[in-house]
N, C-alpha and C positions, 0 to 999 in steps of 0.2 A: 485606615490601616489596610495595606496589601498582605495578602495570603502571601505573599513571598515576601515581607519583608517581618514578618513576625512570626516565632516561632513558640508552638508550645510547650509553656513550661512546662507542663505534665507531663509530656510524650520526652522532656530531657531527663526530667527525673527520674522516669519510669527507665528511661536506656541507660541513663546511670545506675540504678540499683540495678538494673539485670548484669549489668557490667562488671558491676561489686561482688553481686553474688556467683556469677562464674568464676571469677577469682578467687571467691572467699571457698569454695566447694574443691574446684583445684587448689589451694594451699590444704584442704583438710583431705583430702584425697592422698597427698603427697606427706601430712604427715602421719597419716594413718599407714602410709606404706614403709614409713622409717621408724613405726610402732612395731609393727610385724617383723622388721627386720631385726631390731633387737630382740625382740623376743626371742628370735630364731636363733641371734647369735647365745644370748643366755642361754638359752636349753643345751645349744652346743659345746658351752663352755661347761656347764656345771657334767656334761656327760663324758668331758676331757679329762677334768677335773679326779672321777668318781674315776675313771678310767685308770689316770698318775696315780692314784690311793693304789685301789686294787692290784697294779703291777709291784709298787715298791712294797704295799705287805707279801705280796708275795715271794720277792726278791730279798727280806727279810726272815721270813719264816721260813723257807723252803730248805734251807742246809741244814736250821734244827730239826725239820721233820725229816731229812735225808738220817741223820745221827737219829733219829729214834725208834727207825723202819729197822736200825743194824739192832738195835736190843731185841727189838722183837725177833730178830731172823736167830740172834743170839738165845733169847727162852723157847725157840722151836728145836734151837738143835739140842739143847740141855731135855727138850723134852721129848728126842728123837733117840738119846743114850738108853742102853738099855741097863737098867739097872734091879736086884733082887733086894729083897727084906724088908723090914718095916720102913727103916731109914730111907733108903730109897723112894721109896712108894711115899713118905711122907712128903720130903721133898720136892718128889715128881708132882704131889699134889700143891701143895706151896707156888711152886713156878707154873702152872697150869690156872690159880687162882689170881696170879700176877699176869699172867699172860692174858687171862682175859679182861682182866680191869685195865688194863692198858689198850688193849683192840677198843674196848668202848669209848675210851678217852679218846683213841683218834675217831672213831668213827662220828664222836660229838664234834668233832672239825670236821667233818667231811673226807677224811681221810681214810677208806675203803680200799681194800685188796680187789686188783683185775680179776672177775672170774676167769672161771678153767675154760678155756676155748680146746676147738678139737684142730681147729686152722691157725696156721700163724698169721698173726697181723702184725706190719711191720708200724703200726702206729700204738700198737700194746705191748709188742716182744723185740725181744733182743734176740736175735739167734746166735748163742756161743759156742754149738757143736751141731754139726750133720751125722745123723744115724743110717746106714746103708741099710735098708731094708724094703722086703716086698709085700710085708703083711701089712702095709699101713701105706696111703696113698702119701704120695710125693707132696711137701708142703704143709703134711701134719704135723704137729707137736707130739714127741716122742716122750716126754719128761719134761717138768716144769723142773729149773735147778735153783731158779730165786724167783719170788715171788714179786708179782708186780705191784702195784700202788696206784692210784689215782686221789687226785686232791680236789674238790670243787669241779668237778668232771675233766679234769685236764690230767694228764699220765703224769706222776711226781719222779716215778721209778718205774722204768721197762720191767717186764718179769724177763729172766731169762731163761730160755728155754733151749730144748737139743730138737731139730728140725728132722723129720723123717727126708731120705733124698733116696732115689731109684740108685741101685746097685751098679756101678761101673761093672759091663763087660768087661770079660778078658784082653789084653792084648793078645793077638793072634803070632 
């Protein structure tokens, strides 16, 4: 037998399995990369998903808690009337115990009044009126005239507010 006309089986075998197994290493390489990819799409969908929830309850609730911001501004003003006697002061107490069990009730939704800023923010206020004045820098809040709102830290209701503005000169 000639060195060239025989070949070894071993050294075929051995190129065969190496053969096999680079294949077999790329197929698993390539499905471990369509592993990861679905994963990645799952996580995206389920945060799509959690996303559509979160907008339609919101899109859901939000005009009842627009209707229940107007009660409360409604037992602020009954509790803003001024009133003498027992009756009264009974009353005034009545609506002042309802008034608070109602702020609780939203504040268990996350429904919290804007605090009192000294600056207007045009992403917490509404400016309804300009105040001509020099005692107070250009751009402050002169009067809160409704109260603002935020829900799950997003503004439910702007507060409205009257905006200090630098006093027009005379015309000459």
């Amino acid at each position: 037998m000639s060195p060239d006309t025989d070949a070894d089986p071993q050294s075929d075998t051995n190129a065969a399995a190496t053969s096999e197994t680079g294949a077999l290493k790329a197929e698993r390489d390539e499905l471990l990369a369509q592993l990861q990819r679905a994963r990645a799409d799952y996580q995206n969908l389920r945060k799509r998903t959690q996303l559509d929830i979160d907008n339609a309850l919101r899109r859901a609730l939000e005009p009842l808690l627009q209707s229940l911001l107007l009660v409360v501004d409604n037992l602020d003003s009954a509790l803003a009337t001024p009133g003498s006697g027992d009756d009264a002061r009974a009353i005034a107490h009545g609506v002042e115990m309802t008034r608070k069990q109602f702020l609780h009730a939203l504040a268990q939704e996350a429904v919290v009044p804007i605090t009192d800023t000294l600056e207007f923010d045009p992403r917490l206020h509404e400016a309804v009126s300009m105040h001509e004045t020099t005692e107070q820098a250009a751009g402050s809040i002169v009067r809160v005239l409704r109260r603002g709102w935020t829900w799950r830290t997003q503004v439910l209701r702007p507060a409205h507010v009257q905006v200090a503005v630098a006093p027009t000169p005379p015309s000459a």
